[in-house]
Phi, psi and omega in degrees: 000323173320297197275316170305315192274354188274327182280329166310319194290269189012303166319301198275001155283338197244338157298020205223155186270157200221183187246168167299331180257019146293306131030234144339292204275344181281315181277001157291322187274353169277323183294354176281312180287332188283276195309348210265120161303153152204167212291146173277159173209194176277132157294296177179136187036261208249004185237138173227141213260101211227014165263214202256184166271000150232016191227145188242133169206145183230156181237129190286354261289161160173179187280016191236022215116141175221177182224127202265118179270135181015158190240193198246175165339120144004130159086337228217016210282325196320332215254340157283332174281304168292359137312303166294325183287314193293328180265026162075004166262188191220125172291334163324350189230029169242094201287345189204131155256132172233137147309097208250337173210159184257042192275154168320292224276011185237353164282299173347343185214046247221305161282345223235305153315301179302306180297012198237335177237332189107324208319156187280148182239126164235161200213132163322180204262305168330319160296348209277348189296328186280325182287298201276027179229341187049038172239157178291137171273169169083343189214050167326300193275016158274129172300296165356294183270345152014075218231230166256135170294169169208136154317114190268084174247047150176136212250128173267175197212160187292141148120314183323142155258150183233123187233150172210101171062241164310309168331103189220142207225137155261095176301122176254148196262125155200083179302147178152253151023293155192170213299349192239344195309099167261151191235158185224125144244175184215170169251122191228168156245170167204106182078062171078322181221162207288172177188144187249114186296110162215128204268126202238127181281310193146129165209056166270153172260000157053209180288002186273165162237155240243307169245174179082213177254130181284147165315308189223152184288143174074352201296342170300307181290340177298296172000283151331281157327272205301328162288015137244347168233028189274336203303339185274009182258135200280146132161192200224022155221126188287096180232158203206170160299328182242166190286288202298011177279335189222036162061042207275332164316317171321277197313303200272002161281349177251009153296153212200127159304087122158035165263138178341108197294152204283325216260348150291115189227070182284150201049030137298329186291302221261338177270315169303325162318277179331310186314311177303297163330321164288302173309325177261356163274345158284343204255340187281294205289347185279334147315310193279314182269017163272342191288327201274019180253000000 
């Protein structure tokens, strides 16, 4: 919880506006948890868990190939290939990168992966201009936020499918986070039964502003939309950008062998949902009445 309430104050301190080198000293103090390796594992059937301890990236597998959902932080790309390399794949063998938002700390190693294996980058459509710019939207010229542009080569739309052998992932468009903010789901088993994945993009307001001049045209109403209607997308495990967004320390300290798996959580996704929602009608009005001073 500690560690959950230092990133929220954090948040809400460099959303406000700040100097550069105020920035610069908050994501050094966020990059100590965002860079700190940790052991990779299984999640559930065919997906494993290959970020840090605080930025989440997964690796998809199958014989035909796998496919890497978002990397960690500029600089740190090290700590996913040798993740992957420790669970016994190659990253040479990773055919499709997907996106779930086009911010650094989910970017950052993208470019470095694709010249090391060829894999393909797919992405909303909407992100892609920011992925092939490597930029922040609204705050093009911070260095701070920056990351290696990458090439997109192919822009997804809500509904679109992405297949690699077995393997089959649906994108849903739920903007807001940022203007391309895709969320994927899959389908898995586990013990005999089914289950529905779903890579939660993000609908914190973080660093965007809200009023004033927004980060992205629309961004209040995309929000909205997406926080009344993300709810209807089905399944019953939760995975996100970050670990404290679906409680992955908990869950995973409480795996047991031949126990249930920790990480089926039906209706976790939609009680995070309120939450957020809740949240984000606190972070809009606390804009609007700083814009009104």
């Amino acid at each position: 919880m500690k560690k959950i309430a230092l990133l929220a104050a954090l948040y809400a301190l460099i959303a406000t506006p700040a100097s550069a080198q105020s920035l610069k000293d908050f994501l050094v103090q966020l990059r100590k948890k965002w860079d700190a390796p940790t052991e990779p594992f299984r999640v559930v059937d065919n997906i494993y868990y290959v970020g840090t301890q605080g930025l989440a990236a997964y690796l998809i597998t199958s014989p035909r190939g796998h496919i890497l959902i978002d990397t960690v932080m500029p600089g740190n790309t090290g700590t996913t290939t040798a993740s992957i390399e420790k669970l016994g794949f190659k990253v040479a063998d990773i055919k499709l990168m997907l996106n779930t938002h086009a911010h650094l700390d989910h970017t950052g190693g993208f470019a470095e992966i694709k010249a090391a294996s060829g894999a393909q980058m797919v992405a909303g459509e909407k992100d892609k201009p920011l992925l092939e710019s490597g930029t922040y939207p609204g705050r093009e010229s911070v260095e701070e936020l920056k990351f290696p542009p990458i090439k997109v080569d192919r822009a997804v739309k809500d509904g679109d499918v992405v297949t690699l052998g077995p393997i089959r992932l649906v994108a849903h468009a739920t903007p807001g986070h940022s203007p391309g903010c895709t969320t994927w789901t899959m389908d898995v088993k586990d013990n005999g039964a089914d289950h529905g994945v779903i890579f939660f993009c993000s609908a914190t307001v973080a660093l965007n502003r809200l009023v004033g001049s927004p980060t992205h045209p629309g961004i209040v109403e995309d929000y909205r939309r997406t926080l009344a209607t993300a709810g209807a997308i089905k399944g019953d495990i939760l995975l996100a950008p970050h670990p404290e967004m679906f409680g992955m320390d908990a869950k995973r300290a409480a795996i047991t062998p031949g126990a249930p798996n920790q990480f089926v959580k039906p209706g976790e996704f939609q009680t995070y949902l309120a939450k957020l929602k809740a949240d984000f009608d606190a972070g809009l009005a606390k804009q609007e009445a700083q814009q009104k001073k």
